[in-house]
C-alpha positions as CSV (number, residue, x, y, z in Angstrom):
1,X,87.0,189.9,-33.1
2,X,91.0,189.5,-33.6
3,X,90.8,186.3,-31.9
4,X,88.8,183.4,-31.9
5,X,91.0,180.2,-30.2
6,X,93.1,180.1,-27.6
7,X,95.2,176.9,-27.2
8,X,97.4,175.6,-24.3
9,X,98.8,173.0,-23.2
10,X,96.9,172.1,-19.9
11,X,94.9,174.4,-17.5
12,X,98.1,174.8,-15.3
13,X,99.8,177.1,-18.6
14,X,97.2,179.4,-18.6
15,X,97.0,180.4,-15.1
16,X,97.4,179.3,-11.3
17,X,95.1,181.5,-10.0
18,X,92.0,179.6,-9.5
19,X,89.6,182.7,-9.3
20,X,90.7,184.5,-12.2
21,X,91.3,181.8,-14.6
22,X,87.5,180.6,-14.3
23,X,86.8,183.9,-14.6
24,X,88.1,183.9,-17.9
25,X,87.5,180.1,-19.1
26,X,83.4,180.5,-17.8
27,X,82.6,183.6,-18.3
28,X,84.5,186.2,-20.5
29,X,85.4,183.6,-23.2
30,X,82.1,182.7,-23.8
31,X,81.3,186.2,-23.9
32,X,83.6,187.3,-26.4
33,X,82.9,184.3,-28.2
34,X,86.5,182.9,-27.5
35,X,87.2,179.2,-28.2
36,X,89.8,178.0,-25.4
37,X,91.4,174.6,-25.7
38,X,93.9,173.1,-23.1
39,X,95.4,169.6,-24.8
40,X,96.6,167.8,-22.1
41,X,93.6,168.4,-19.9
42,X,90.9,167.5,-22.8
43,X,89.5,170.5,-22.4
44,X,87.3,172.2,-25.7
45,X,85.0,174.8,-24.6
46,X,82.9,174.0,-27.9
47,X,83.0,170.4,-27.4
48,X,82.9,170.4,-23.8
49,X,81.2,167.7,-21.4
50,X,79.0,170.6,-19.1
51,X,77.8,169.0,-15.7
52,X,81.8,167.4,-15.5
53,X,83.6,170.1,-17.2
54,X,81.6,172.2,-14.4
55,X,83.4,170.4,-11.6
56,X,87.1,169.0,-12.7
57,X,87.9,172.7,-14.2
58,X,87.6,174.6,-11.0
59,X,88.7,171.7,-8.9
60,X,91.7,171.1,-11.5
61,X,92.3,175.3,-11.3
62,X,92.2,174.9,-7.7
63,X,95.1,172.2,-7.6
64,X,97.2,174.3,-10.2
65,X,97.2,176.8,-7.5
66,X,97.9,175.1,-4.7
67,X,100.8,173.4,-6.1
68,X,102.0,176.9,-7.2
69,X,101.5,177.6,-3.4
70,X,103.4,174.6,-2.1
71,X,106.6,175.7,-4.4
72,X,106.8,179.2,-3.3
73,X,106.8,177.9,0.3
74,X,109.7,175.7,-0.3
75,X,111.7,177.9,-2.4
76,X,111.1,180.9,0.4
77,X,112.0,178.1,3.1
78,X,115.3,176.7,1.1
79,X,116.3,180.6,0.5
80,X,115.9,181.3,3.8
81,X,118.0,178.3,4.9
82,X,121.2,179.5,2.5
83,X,120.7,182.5,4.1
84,X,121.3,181.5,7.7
85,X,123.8,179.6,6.7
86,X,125.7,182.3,5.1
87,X,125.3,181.5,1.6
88,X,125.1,184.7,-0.9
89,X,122.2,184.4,-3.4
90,X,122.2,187.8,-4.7
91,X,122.0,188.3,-8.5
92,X,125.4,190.5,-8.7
93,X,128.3,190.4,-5.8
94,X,128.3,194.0,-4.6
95,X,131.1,196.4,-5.8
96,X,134.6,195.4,-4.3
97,X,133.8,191.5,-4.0
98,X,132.4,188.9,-7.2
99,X,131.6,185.6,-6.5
100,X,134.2,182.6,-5.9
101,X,134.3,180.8,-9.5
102,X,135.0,177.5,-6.8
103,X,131.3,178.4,-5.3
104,X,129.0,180.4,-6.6
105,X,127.3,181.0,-3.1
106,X,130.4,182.6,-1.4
107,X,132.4,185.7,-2.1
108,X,135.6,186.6,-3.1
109,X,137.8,190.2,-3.0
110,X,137.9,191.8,-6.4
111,X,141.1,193.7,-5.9
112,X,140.8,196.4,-8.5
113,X,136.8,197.8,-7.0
114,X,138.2,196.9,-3.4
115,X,141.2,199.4,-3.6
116,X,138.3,201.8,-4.9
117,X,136.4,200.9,-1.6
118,X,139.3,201.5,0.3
119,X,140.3,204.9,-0.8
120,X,136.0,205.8,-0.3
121,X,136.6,205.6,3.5
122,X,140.1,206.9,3.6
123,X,138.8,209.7,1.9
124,X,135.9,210.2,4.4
125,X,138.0,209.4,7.5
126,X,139.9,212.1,6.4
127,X,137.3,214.9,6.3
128,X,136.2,214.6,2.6
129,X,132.9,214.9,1.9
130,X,130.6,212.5,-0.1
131,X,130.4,215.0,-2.6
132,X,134.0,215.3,-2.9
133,X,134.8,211.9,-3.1
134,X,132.6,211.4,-6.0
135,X,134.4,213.9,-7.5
136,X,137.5,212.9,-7.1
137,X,136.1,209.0,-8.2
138,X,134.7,210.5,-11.4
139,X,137.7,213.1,-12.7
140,X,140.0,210.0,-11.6
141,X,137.9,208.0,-14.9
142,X,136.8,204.9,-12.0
143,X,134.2,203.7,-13.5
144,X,131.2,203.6,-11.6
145,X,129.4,200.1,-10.1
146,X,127.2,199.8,-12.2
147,X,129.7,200.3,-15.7
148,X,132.2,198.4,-13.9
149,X,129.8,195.5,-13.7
150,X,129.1,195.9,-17.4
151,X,132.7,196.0,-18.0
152,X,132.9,192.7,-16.8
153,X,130.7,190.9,-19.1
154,X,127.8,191.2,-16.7
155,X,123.9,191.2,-17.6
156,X,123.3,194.0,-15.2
157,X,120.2,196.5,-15.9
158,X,118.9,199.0,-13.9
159,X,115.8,201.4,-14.7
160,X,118.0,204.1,-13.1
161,X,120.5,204.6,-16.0
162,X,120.0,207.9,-18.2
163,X,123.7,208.2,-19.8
164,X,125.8,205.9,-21.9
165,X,128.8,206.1,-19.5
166,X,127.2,207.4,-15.3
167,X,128.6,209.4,-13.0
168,X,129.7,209.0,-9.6
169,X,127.4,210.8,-6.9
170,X,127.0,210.9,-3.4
171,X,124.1,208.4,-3.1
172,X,126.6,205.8,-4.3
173,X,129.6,206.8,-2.1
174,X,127.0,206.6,0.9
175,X,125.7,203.3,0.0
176,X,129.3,202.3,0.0
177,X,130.0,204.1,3.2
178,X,127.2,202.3,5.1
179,X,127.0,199.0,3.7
180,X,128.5,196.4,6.3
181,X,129.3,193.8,4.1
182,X,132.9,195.3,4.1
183,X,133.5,194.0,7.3
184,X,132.8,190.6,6.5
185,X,129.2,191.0,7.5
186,X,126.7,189.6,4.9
187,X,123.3,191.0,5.5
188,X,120.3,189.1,3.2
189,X,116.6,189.0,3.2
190,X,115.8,192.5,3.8
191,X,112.8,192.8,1.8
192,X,110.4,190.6,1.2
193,X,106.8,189.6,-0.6
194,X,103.5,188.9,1.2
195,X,102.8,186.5,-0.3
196,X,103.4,184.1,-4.0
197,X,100.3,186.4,-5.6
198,X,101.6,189.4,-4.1
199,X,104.7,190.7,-6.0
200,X,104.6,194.4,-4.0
201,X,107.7,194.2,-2.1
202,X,107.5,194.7,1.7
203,X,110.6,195.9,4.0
204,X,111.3,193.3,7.2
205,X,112.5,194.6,10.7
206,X,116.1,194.7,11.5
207,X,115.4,191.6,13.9
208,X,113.7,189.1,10.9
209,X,117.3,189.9,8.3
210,X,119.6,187.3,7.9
211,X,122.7,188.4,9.3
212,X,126.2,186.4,9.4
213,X,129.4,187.3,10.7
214,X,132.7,187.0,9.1
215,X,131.1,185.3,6.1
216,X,134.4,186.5,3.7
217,X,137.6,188.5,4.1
218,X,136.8,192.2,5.2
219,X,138.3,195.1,2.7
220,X,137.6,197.7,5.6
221,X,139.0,197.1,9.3
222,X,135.3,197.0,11.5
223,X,137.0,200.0,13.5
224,X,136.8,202.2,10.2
225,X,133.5,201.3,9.6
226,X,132.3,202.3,13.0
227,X,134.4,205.3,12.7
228,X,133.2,205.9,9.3
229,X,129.4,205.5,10.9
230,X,130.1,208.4,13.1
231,X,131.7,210.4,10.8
232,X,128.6,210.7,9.0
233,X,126.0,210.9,11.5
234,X,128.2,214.4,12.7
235,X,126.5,217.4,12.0
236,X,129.6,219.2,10.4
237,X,129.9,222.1,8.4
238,X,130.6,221.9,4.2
239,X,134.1,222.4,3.5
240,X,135.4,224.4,0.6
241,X,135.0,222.0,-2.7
242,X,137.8,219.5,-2.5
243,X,138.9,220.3,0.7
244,X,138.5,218.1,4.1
245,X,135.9,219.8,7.1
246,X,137.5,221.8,9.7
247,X,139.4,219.8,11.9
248,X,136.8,219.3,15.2
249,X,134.1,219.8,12.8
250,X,130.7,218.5,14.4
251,X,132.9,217.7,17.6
252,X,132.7,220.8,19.9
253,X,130.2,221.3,22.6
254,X,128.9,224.0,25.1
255,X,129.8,222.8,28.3
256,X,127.3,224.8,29.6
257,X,124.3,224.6,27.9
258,X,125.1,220.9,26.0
259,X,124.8,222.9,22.5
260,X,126.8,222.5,19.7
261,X,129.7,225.6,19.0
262,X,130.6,226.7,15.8
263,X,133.5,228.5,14.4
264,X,133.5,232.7,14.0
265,X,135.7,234.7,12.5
266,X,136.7,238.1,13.5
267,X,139.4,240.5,11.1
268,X,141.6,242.5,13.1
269,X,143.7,244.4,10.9
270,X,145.0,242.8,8.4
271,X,144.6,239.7,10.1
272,X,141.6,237.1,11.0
273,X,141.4,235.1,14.2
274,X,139.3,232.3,14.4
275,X,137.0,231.0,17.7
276,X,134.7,228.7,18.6
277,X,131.4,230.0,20.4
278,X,128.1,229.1,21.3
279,X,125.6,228.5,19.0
280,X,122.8,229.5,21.2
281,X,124.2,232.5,23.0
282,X,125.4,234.1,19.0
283,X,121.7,233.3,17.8
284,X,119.3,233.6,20.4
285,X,121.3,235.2,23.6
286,X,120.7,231.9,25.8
287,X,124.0,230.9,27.0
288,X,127.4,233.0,28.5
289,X,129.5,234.3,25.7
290,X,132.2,232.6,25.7
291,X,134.9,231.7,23.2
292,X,138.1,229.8,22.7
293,X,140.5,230.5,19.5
294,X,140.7,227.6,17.4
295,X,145.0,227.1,17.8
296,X,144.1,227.6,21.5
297,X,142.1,224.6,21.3
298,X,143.9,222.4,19.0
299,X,147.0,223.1,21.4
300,X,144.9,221.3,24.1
301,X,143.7,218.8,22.8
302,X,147.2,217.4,21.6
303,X,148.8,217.9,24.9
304,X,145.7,215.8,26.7
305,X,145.5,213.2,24.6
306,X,149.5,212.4,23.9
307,X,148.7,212.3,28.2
308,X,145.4,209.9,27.5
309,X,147.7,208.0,25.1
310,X,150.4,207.2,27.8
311,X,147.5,206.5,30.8
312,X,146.5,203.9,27.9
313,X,150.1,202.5,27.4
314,X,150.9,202.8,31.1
315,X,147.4,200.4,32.2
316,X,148.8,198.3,28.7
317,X,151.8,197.3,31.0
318,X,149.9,197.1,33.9
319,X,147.7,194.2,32.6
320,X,150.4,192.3,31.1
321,X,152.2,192.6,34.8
322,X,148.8,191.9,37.0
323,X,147.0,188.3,36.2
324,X,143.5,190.2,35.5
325,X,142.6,187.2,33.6
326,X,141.4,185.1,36.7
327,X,140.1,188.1,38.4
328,X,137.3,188.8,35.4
329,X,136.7,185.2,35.5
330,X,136.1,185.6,39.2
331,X,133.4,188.7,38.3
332,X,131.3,186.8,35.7
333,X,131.2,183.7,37.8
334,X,130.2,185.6,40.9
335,X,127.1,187.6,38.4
336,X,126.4,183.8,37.3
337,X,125.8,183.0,41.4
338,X,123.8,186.2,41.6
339,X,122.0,185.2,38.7
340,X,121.2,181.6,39.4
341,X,119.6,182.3,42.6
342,X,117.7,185.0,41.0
343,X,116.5,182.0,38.4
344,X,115.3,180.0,41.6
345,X,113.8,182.5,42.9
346,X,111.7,183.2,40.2
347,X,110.9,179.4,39.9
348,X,109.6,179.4,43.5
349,X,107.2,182.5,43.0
350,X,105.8,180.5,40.5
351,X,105.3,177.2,42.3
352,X,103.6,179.1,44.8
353,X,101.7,180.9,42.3
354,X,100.7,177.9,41.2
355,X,99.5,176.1,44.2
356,X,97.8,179.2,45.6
357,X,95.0,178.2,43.7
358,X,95.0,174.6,44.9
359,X,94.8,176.0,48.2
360,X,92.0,178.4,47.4
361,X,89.9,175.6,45.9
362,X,90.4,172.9,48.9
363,X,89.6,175.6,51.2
364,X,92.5,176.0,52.8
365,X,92.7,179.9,52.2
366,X,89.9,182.1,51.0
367,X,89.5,184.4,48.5
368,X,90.9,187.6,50.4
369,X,94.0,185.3,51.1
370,X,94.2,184.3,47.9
371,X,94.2,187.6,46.4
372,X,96.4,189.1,48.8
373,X,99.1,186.2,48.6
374,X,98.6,186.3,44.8
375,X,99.5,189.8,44.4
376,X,102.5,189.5,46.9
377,X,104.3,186.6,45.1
378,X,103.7,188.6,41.4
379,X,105.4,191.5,42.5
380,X,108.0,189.2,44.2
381,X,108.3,187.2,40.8
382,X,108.5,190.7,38.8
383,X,111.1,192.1,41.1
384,X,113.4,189.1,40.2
385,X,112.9,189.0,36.9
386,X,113.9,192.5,36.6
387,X,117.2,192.0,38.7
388,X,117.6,188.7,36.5
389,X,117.3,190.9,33.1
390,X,119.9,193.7,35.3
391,X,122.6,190.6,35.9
392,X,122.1,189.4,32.2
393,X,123.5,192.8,30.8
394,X,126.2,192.7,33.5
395,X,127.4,189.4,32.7
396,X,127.4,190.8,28.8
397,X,129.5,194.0,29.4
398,X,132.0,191.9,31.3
399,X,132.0,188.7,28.6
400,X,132.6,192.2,25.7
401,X,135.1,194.6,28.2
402,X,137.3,191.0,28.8
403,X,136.8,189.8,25.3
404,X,137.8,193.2,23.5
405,X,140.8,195.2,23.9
406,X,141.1,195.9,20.6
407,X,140.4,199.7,21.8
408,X,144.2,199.7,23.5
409,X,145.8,199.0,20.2
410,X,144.1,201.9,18.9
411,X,145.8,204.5,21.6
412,X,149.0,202.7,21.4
413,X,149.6,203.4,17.4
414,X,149.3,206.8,17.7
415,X,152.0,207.2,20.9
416,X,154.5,209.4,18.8
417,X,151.4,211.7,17.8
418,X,153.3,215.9,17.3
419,X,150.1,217.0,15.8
420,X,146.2,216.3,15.2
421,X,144.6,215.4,11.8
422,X,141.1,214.7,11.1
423,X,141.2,211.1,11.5
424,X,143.1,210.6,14.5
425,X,140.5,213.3,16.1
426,X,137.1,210.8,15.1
427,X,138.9,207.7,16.0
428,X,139.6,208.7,18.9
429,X,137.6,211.4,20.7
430,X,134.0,211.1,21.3
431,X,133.7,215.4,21.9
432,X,134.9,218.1,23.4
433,X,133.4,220.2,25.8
434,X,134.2,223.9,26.5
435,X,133.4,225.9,29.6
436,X,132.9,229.6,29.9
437,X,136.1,229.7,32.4
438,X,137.7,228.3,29.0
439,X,138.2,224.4,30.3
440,X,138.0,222.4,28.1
441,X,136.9,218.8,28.8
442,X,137.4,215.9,26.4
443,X,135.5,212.8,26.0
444,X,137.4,209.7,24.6
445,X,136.1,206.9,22.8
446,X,136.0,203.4,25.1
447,X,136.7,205.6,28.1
448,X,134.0,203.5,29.9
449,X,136.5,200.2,28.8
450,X,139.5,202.2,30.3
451,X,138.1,203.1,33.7
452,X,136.5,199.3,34.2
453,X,140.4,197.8,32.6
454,X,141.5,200.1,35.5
455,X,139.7,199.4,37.9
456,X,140.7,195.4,37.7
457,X,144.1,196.1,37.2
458,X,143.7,198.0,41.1
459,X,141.8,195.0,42.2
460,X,144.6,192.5,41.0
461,X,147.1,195.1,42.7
462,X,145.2,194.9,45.8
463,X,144.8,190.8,45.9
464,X,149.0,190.7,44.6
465,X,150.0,191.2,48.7
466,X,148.0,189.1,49.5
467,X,149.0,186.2,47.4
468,X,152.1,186.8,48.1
469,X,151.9,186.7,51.8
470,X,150.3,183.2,51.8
């Protein structure tokens, strides 16, 4: 009774949904004893034509909806166009970057949030904690993403903010931590909408996002990131507040049993030695007891990898001196061979494939033949495809061990290394493995890269002679 007339301007303003706006204009108006009028469409309900109105509403209801259909399918096909093509079309530039005032669509460093960015994953390289760092950030008076935005003139709201002036906390240093558009990466159209009636939003596989490379200028090096990606998926122990984790924290390993060792502390007198033992031996008596002291270990590791870092340097020289060049072009043209004849191969299986039926139906074979032959050339079809798919990842390590030796610069900058600190240890050792005889075993990172570098560089050596002779 608090309303009598509703008035629009056609049938298209008061809704697009066909079903639920002749819901409303057939049946609950009328109910309620509402008077609806839409101008444009010369429309009264209380002066209405009834066997006409009965067929152009709905059918004019049904067109509003379809044209509301159309759009979304164009806007969601131009999005996903500026998204391929590396175009940003986020509402606010994420913290470090803003948009370029030249062009809206790309993005440009903002140096004050980028040096915030930077000191994050020096932070964490370093053996901070997320905690920490947000501690640090917040005592420091950096204002957070959000209050910086704000601070900036932007129109940012969020339903999360419960204080005038927020807080850093982890969740945001993390976000930070493992967001790859510091790298130059821009990652869009992760979530999505089923559909233009549908607002409920829907998260896409990894495979359907939009992802571009080197779409702006990086603020973190991509080997800090990945660094900074393994930091955090280590299981390592929480430091004392403010202070970085032990330094092989999450690093050491049983030799033995594979498990992970942890540190132990035993007073002797007035003093306390530290060890590293075996997780599942100390808790549950499944492994040897064994132990190594912690200066023992660090002693060690120093003296094998300032060892590692000349092997590196010393294969370095080695390239420059051998013409490895030609020989990996040699390697991926001889997989390409390899691979093409697989290709044939797999093309003849299915000509005869093919024709087997032919043969079958002029009677040139019968059906046991046929059967027999059929299975025969599947398998031999599958067996090449399989080899094909084998050469294919060949041909890919070789392209990625020839195209990046960005690991060897890596080694090289830490040649006049006197002592270990946390974030020479993740950059650039994978573990460490210790033995109940007390050998100790280190895995490097891109030791794979070094053997396969070395193993050319012997090949080249071997073929040098050779060249020389003729």
């Amino acid at each position: 009774k608090k309303i009598n007339c509703i008035i629009v301007k056609d049938l298209s303003r008061f809704g697009r949904d066909h079903l639920e706006a002749g819901e409303y204009i057939e049946w609950l108006f009328p109910f309620l004893g509402v008077r609806f009028i839409a101008i444009n469409d010369n429309y009264d309900s209380q002066n209405r034509h009834a066997e006409s109105d009965e067929i152009i509403v709905p059918f004019k209801n049904l067109i509003n909806e379809a044209y509301c259909r159309d759009t979304s399918i164009k806007i969601r096909s131009q999005l996903e166009i500026k998204r391929q093509r590396g175009d940003f079309i986020g509402s606010f530039a994420v913290f470090g970057y803003k948009r370029d005032p030249s062009d809206h669509h790309k993005l440009v460093i903002d140096e004050y949030a980028a040096d915030v960015v930077r000191d994050i994953y020096n932070w964490k390289l370093n053996g901070i904690s997320s905690i920490d760092i947000a501690a640090r950030l917040t005592v420091s008076g950096i204002p957070t993403p959000m209050d910086y935005k704000l601070s900036q003139g932007m129109r940012y709201t969020t339903a999360f903010r419960r204080k005038e002036r927020s807080e850093w906390s982890a969740g945001m240093v993390l976000r930070i931590l493992k967001n790859p558009v510091y790298t130059g990466v821009l990652e869009q159209g992760r979530v999505t909408t089923p559909s233009y009636r549908v607002k409920r939003l829907v998260h896409k596989p990894r495979d359907q996002w939009a992802v571009v490379e080197d779409c702006h200028t990086p603020i973190i090096d991509k080997f800090d990131f990945e660094t900074a990606q393994r930091v955090l998926a280590m299981d390592t122990r929480t430091a004392e507040a403010g202070q970085p984790v032990e330094l092989f924290s999450g690093m050491v390993y049983c030799g033995e049993c594979g498990g992970p060792m942890i540190r132990k502390t035993v007073p002797s007198g007035k003093k306390k030695y530290v060890y590293f033992v075996c997780a599942a031996h100390k808790d549950r008596k499944e492994c040897h007891p064994h132990a190594l002291r912690v200066e023992a270990l660090d002693d060690i590791v120093l003296e094998a990898l300032q060892g590692h870092i000349r092997e590196v340097i010393d294969l370095s020289e080695l390239m420059e001196l051998t013409d490895i060049a030609k020989l990996q072009q040699a390697n991926v043209e001889k997989i390409q061979a390899r691979l093409t004849q697989k290709q044939e191969e797999i093309e003849r299986c299915q000509k005869l494939l093919r024709s087997l039926y032919e043969n079958l139906a002029d009677g040139i074979i019968d059906k046991s033949e046929y059967q027999e032959l059929k299975s025969t050339y599947q398998d031999r079809r599958s067996q090449a495809e399989e080899q094909a798919e084998f050469l294919r990842d060949e041909m890919g390590r070789e392209l990625d061990n020839s195209a990046n030796n960005h690991w060897i610069e890596q080694f090289i900058k830490h040649r006049n290394i006197t002592s270990l600190d946390r974030r020479i240890v993740v950059s650039l050792i994978e573990r460490v493995l210790i033995f109940r005889d007390r050998r100790v075993e280190i895995v490097y990172r891109w030791y794979n890269e070094f053997e396969w570098q070395a193993e050319l560089v012997a090949q080249a050596q071997k073929l040098l002679p050779e060249k020389e002779a003729v």
